[in-house]
C-alpha positions as CSV (number, residue, x, y, z in Angstrom):
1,X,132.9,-98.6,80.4
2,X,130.6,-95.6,81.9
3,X,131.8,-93.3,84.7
4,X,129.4,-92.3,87.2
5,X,129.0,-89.4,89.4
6,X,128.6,-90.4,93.0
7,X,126.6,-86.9,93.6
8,X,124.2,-88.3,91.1
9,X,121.0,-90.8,90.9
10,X,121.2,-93.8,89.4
11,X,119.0,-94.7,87.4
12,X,118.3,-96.8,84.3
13,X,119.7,-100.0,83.7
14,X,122.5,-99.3,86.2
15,X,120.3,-99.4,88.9
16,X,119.4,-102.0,91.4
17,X,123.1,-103.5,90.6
18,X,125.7,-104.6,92.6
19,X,127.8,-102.4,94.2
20,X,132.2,-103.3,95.0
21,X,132.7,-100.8,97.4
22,X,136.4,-99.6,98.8
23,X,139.4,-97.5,97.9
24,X,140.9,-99.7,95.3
25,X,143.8,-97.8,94.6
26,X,146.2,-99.9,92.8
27,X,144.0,-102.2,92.6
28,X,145.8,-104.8,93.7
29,X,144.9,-109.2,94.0
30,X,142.9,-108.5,97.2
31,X,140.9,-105.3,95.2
32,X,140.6,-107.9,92.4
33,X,138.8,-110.8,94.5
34,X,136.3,-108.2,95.9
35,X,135.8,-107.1,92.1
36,X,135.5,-110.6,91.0
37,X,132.8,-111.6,93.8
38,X,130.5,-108.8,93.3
39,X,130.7,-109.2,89.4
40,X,129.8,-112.9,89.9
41,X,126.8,-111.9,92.2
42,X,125.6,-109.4,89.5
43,X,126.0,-111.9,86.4
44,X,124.1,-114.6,88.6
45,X,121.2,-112.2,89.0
46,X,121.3,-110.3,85.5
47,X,122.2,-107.0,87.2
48,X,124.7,-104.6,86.8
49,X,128.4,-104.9,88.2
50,X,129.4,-101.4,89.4
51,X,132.8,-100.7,90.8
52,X,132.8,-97.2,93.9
53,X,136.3,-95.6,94.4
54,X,136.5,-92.7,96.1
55,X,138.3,-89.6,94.6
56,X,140.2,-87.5,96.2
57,X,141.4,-90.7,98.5
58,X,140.2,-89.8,101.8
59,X,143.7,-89.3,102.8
60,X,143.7,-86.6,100.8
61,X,141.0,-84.8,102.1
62,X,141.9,-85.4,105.7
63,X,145.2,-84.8,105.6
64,X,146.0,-82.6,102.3
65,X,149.8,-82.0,102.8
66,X,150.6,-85.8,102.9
67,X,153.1,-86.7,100.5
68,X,151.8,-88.1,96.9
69,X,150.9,-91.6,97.0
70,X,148.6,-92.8,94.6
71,X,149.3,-96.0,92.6
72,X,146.7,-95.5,89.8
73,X,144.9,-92.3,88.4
74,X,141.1,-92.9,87.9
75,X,141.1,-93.3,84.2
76,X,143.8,-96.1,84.8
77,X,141.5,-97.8,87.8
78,X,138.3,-97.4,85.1
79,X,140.2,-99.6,82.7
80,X,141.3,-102.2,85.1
81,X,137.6,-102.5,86.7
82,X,136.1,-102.4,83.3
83,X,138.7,-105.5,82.5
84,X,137.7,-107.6,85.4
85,X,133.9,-107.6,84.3
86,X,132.5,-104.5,85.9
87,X,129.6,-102.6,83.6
88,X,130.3,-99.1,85.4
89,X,132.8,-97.0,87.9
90,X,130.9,-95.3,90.5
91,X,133.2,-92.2,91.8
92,X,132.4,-90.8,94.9
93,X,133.7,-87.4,95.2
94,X,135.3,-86.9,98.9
95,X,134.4,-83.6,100.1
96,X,133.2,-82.6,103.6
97,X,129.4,-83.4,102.9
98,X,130.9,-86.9,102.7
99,X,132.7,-86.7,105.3
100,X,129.7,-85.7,107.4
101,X,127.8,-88.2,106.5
102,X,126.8,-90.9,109.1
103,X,127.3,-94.6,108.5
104,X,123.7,-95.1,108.8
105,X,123.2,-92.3,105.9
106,X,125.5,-93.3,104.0
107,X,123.8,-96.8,103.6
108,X,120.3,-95.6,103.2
109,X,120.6,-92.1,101.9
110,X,123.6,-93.2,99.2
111,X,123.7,-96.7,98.5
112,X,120.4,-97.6,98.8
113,X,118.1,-94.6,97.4
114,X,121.0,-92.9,95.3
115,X,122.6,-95.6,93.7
116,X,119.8,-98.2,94.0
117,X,122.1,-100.9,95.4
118,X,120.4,-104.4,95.6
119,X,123.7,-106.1,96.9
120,X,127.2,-104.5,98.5
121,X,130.5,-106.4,98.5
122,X,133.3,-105.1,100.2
123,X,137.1,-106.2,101.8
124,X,137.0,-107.0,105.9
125,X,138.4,-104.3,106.6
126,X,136.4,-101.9,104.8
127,X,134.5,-98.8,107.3
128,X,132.8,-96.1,106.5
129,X,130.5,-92.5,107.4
130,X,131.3,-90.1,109.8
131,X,134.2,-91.0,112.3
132,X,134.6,-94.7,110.8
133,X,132.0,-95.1,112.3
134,X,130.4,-97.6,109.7
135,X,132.4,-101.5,108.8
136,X,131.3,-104.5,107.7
137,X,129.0,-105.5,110.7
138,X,127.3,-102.6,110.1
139,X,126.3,-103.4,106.9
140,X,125.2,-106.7,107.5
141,X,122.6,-105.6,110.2
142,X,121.2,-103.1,107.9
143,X,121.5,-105.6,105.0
144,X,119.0,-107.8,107.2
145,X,116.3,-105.1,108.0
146,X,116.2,-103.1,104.8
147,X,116.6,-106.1,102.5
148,X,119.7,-105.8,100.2
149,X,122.2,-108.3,100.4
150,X,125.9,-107.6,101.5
151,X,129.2,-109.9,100.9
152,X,132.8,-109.5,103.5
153,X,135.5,-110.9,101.2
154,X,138.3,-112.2,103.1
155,X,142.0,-110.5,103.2
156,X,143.9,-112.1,99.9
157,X,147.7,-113.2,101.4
158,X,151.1,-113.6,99.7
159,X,153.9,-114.7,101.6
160,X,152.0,-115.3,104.8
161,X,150.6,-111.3,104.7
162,X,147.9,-110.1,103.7
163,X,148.1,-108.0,100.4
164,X,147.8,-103.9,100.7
165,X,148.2,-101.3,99.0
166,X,150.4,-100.2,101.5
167,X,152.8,-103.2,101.1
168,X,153.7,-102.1,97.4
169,X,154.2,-98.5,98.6
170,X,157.0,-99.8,100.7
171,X,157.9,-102.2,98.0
172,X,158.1,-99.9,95.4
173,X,160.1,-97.2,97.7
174,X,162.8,-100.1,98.7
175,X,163.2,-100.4,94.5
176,X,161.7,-104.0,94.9
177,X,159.5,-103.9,91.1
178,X,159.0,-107.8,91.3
179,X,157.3,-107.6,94.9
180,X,155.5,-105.0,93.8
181,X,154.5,-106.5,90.8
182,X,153.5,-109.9,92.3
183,X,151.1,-107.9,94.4
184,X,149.6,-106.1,91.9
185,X,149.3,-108.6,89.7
186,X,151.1,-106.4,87.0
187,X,154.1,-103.8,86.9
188,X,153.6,-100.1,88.8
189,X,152.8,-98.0,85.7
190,X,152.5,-94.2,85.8
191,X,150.2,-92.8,82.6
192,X,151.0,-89.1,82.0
193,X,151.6,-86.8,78.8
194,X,155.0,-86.4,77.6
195,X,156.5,-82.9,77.9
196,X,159.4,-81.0,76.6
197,X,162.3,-81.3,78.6
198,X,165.6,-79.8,78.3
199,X,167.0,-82.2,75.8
200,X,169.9,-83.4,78.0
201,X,168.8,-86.8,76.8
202,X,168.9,-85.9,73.1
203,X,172.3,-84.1,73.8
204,X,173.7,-87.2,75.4
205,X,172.8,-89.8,72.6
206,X,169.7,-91.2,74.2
207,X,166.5,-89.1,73.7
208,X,164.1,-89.5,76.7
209,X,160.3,-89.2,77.1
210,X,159.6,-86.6,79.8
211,X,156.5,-87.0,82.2
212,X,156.3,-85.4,85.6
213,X,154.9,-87.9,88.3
214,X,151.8,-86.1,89.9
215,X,149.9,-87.6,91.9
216,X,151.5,-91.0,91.7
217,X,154.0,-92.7,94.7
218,X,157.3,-91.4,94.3
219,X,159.4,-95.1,93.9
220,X,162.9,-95.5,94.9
221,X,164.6,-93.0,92.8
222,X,167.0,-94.2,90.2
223,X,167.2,-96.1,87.1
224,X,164.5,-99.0,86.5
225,X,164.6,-101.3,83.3
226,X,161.0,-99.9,81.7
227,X,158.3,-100.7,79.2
228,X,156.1,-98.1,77.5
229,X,152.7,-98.5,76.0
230,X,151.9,-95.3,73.2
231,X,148.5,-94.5,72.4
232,X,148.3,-96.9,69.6
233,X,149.0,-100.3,71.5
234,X,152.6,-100.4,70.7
235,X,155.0,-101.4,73.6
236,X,158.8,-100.4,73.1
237,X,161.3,-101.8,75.8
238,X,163.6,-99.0,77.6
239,X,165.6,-97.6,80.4
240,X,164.4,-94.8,82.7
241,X,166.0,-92.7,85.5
242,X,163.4,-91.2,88.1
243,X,164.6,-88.8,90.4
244,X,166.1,-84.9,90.1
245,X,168.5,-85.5,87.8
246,X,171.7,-84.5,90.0
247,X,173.7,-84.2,87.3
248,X,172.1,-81.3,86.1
249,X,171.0,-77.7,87.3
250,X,168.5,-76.7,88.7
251,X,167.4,-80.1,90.0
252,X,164.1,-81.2,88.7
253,X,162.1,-84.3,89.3
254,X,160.8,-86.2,85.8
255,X,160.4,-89.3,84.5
256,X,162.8,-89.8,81.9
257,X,162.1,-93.0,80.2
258,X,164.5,-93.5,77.0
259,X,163.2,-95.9,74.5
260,X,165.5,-98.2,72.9
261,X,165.6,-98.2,68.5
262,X,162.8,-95.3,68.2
263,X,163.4,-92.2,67.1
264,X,159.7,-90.6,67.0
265,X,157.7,-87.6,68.4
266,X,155.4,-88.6,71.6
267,X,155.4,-84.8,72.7
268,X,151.7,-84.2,74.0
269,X,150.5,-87.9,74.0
270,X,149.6,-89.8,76.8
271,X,151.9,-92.9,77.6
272,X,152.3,-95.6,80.4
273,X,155.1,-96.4,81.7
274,X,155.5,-100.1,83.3
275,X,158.7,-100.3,86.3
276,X,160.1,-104.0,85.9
277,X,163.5,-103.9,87.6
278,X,165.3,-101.3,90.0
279,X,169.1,-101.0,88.0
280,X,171.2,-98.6,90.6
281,X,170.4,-95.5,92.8
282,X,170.3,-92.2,91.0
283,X,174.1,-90.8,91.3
284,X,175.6,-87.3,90.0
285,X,178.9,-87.5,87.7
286,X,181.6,-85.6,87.3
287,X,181.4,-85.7,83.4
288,X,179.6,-85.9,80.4
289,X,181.5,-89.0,79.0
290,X,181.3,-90.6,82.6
291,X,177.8,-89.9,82.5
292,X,177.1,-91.4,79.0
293,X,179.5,-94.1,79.3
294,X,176.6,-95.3,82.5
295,X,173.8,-94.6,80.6
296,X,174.7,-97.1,78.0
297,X,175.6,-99.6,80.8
298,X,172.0,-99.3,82.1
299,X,171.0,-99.5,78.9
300,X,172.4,-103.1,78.4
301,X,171.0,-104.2,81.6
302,X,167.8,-103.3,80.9
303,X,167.9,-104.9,77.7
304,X,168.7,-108.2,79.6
305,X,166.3,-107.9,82.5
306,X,163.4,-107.1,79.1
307,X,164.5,-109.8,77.3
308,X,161.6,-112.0,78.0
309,X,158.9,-109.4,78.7
């Protein structure tokens, strides 16, 4: 699937497609039905399905000390569009320029003479250009004078609320994997390179895979029942504590998935890791053996709440 520059033309046979415009982060069921329409649109007119994200969020850019809370990197979210249908990922770089730029620019300047958009399908909630100072009405009266088409796609609920990415934040920082799952439509996966660690793991009898967090949400910390997907497609079913590992000095924060029955090097490879279950809190022991003799009881458990994944 191609990645586009948003500071860049379109043209080609990408242009004159239809545009999915939002956030997307996570890219959760409601994401998914705004996807869906616009790919439909596109594949009933023979044009071109392209997917906009921006990058940095602009949470980010507005407020740069706020806590990390992504819930997918972009190479993650260029997969997932490029799975629901979409030809191409437009990312629009957040920086003050765009910032700046008024709703009414944004719409003629960008998505019209930039990107070439013949139609733009967005969430009901989406707004956009200088001071949020563009949303869905906006569009729609431009749509009618300059001749593109534009599509609102209403809020997606679960439980009698509306899905959000903000939901499976809280979800996944009360430990609640299943909600957070249900919403996503898929398990919370962070995608990193495994580094050397300390080789507490290896010391202790269960060797662990060791990949710092980033930009991603921090979830409850503790231990979570896991799967892992290597680079070759394989998934191997495990056990992983997240947290600072109190245990051990100095405290550092890692994702220590342990795999269970594999003994191989992953240093330097890019893996994801799927949450499925929250096990127990992160806790600090008074011993080695104590410490073991709970790592091997999370262990069980997490064979048992794997055992039909």
């Amino acid at each position: 699937m191609i990645r586009l520059d948003g500071h860049q033309r379109i043209e080609g046979a990408l242009r004159g497609g239809v545009i999915a415009l939002g956030n997307f982060d996570g890219f959760h069921a409601g994401h998914q039905a705004v996807v869906g329409r616009a790919v439909r649109h596109a594949k009933d007119e023979g044009r071109p399905a392209i997917v906009a994200t921006f990058d940095p969020h602009p949470v980010r850019f507005f407020k740069p000390d706020v806590p990390p809370f992504r819930l997918t990197t972009l190479a993650q979210r260029q997969e997932l569009f490029g799975e629901a249908g979409a030809d191409a990922m437009l990312v629009l770089p957040f920086d003050t320029t765009l910032a700046n730029t008024t709703a009414e620019d944004f719409i003629t300047a960008l998505l019209l003479d930039r990107y070439g958009a013949a139609g733009v399908v967005t969430g009901a909630d989406f707004v956009f250009g200088k001071g949020r100072g563009g949303d869905v009405v906006t569009l729609a009266d431009h749509a009618r004078r300059l001749g593109f088409f534009t599509e609102m796609v209403a809020p997606v609920d679960d439980a009698d609320d509306v899905i959000s990415s903000s939901r499976i934040r809280e979800a996944l920082q009360t430990g609640d994997c299943a909600a957070a799952t249900r919403l996503l439509t898929r398990p919370f996966t962070v995608r990193n390179v495994v580094q050397h660690g300390d080789k507490n793991g290896r010391l202790l009898g269960f060797p662990t895979a060791n990949l710092e967090m980033g930009q991603y949400l921090r979830p409850r910390y503790g231990i979570y029942a896991v799967t892992g997907r290597l680079p070759d497609g394989r998934i191997l079913k495990g056990a992983a504590n997240l947290g600072i590992r109190p245990s051990f000095d100095p405290p550092k924060e890692l994702l220590e998935p342990h795999f269970f029955d594999f003994a191989e090097n992953l240093y330097g490879q890019e893996i994801d890791v799927a949450f499925h279950a929250f096990i127990r809190p992160e806790a600090k022991f008074d011993s080695m053996d104590a410490l073991m003799a709970q790592i091997a009881a999370d262990c069980d458990e997490a064979k048992q709440l794997l055992a039909d994944v």
